[in-house]
One Martini backbone bead per residue (centre of mass of N, CA, C, O) as a GRO file, in nm:
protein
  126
    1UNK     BB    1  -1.966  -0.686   3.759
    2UNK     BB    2  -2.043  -0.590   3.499
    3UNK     BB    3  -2.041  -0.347   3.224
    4UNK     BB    4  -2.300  -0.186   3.154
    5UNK     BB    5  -2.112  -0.089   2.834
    6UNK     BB    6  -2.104  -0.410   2.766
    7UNK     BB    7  -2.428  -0.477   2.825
    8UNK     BB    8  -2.485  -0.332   2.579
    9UNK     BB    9  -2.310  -0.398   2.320
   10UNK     BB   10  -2.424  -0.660   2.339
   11UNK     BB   11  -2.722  -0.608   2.302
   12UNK     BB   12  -2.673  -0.506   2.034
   13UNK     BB   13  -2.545  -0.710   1.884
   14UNK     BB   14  -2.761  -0.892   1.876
   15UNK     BB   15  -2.973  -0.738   1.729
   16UNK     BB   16  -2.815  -0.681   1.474
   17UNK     BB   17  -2.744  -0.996   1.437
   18UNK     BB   18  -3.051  -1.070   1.364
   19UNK     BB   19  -3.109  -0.850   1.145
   20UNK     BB   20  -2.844  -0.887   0.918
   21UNK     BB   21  -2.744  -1.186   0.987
   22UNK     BB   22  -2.703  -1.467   1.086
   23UNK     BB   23  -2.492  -1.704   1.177
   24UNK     BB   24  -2.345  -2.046   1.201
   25UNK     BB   25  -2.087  -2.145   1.419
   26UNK     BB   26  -1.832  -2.368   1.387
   27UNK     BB   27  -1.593  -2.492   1.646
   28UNK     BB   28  -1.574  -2.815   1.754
   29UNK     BB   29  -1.790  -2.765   2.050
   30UNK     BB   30  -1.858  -2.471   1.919
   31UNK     BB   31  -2.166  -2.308   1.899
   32UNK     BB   32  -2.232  -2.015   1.689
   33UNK     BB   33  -2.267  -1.685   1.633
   34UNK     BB   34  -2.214  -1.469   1.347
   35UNK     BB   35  -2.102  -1.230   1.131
   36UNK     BB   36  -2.105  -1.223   0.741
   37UNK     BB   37  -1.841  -1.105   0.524
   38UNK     BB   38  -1.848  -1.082   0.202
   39UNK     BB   39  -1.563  -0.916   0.074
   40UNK     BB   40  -1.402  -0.740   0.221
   41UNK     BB   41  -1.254  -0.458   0.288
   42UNK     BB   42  -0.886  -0.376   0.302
   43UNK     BB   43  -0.738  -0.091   0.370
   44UNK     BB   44  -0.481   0.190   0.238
   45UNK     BB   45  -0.474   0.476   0.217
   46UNK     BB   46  -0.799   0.411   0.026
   47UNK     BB   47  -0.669   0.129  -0.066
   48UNK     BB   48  -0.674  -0.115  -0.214
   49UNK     BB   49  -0.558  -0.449  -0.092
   50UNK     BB   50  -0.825  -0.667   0.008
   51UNK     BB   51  -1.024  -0.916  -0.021
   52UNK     BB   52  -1.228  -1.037   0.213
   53UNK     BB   53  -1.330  -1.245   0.471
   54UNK     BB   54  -1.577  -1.153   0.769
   55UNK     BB   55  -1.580  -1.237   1.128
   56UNK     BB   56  -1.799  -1.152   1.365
   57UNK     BB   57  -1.736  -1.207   1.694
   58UNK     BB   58  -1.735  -1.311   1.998
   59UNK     BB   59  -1.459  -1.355   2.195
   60UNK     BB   60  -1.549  -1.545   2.406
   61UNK     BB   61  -1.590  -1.770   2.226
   62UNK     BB   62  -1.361  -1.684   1.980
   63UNK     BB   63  -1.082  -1.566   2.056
   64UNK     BB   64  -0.886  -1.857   2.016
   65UNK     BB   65  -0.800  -1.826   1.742
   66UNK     BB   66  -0.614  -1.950   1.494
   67UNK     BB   67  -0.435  -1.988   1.266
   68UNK     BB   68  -0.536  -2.235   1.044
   69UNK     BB   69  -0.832  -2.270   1.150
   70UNK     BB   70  -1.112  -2.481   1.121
   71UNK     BB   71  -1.436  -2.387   1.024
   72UNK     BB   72  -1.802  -2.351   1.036
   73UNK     BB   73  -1.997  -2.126   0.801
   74UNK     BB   74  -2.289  -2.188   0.695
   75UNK     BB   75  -2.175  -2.485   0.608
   76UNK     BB   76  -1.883  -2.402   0.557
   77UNK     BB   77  -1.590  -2.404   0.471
   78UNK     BB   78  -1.274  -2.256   0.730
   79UNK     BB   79  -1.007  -2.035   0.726
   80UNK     BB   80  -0.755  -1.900   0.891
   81UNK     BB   81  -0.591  -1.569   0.816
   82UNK     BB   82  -0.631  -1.475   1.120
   83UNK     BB   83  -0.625  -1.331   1.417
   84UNK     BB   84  -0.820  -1.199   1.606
   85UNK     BB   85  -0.945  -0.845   1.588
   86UNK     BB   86  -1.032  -0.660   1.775
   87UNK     BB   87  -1.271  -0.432   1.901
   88UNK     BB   88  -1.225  -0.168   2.047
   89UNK     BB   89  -1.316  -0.312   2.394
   90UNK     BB   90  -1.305  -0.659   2.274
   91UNK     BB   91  -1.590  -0.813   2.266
   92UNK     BB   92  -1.501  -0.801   1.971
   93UNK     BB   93  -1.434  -1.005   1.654
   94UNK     BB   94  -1.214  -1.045   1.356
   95UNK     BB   95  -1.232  -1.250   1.106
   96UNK     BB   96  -1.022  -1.407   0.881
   97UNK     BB   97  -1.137  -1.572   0.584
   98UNK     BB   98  -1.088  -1.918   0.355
   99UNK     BB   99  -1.172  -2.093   0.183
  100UNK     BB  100  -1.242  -2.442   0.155
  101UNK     BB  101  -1.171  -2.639  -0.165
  102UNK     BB  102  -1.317  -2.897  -0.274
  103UNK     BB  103  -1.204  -3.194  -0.421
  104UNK     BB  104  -1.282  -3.400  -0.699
  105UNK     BB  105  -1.285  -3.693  -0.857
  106UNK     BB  106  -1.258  -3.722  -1.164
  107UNK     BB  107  -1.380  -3.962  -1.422
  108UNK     BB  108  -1.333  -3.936  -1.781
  109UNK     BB  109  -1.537  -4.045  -2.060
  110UNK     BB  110  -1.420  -4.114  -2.395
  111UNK     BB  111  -1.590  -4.235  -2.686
  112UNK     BB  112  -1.413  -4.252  -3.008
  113UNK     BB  113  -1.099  -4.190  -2.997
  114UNK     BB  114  -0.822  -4.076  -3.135
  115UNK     BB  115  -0.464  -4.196  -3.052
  116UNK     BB  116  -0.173  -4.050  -3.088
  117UNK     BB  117   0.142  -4.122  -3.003
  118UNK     BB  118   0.496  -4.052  -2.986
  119UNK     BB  119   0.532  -4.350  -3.114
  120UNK     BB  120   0.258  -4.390  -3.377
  121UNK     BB  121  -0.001  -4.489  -3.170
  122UNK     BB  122  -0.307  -4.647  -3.185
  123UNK     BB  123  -0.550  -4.499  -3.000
  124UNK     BB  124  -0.876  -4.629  -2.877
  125UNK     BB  125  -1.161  -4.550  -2.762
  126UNK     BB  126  -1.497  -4.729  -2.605
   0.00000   0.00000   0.00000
């Protein structure tokens, strides 16, 4: 039988992050919830060091998280920027993540520019 003071605690955060706003969280075929806190702070000795993205999720669920794992988060591709770091008991768990920026290629076309090359040549585009 679980310890009272971890079903408490896990009820805590159910209800917290029902409240503060839980987000859907995708992990290869497992799908759960977590508090995410973007741009959190980072600090040491009162200085900022770095904001960082921050999900909070049940360690059960999402603990075996490593370095460089890709997740989706509210519909967001993320990488993990590290390894989860325990809370206090170890039922929950921070991961630090960076958005995966997407890139997409355009072809952009100007029509009637004038272009001189290198060697003197006249190009006109179209």
């Amino acid at each position: 039988m679980a310890d009272p003071w971890d079903r408490l605690h896990l009820r805590m955060w159910e209800a917290t992050s029902r409240r503060l706003g839980r987000v859907a969280v995708q992990f290869g075929a497992v799908s759960t919830f977590g508090m995410f806190d973007r741009k959190t702070e980072i600090t040491l000795d009162e200085q900022v060091l770095s904001l960082e993205n921050a999900l909070t999720i049940k360690t059960s669920e999402l603990g075996n998280l490593a370095y460089g794992d890709q997740l989706t988060v509210a519909g967001a591709a993320y990488r993990v920027r590290h390894e989860p770091m325990r809370m206090a008991d170890g039922l929950l768990s921070i991961v630090l993540l960076e958005q995966i920026q997407e890139t997409a290629n355009y072809l952009i076309t100007l029509s009637g520019l004038r272009i001189t090359t290198l060697d003197n040549r006249q190009i006109r585009t179209l």
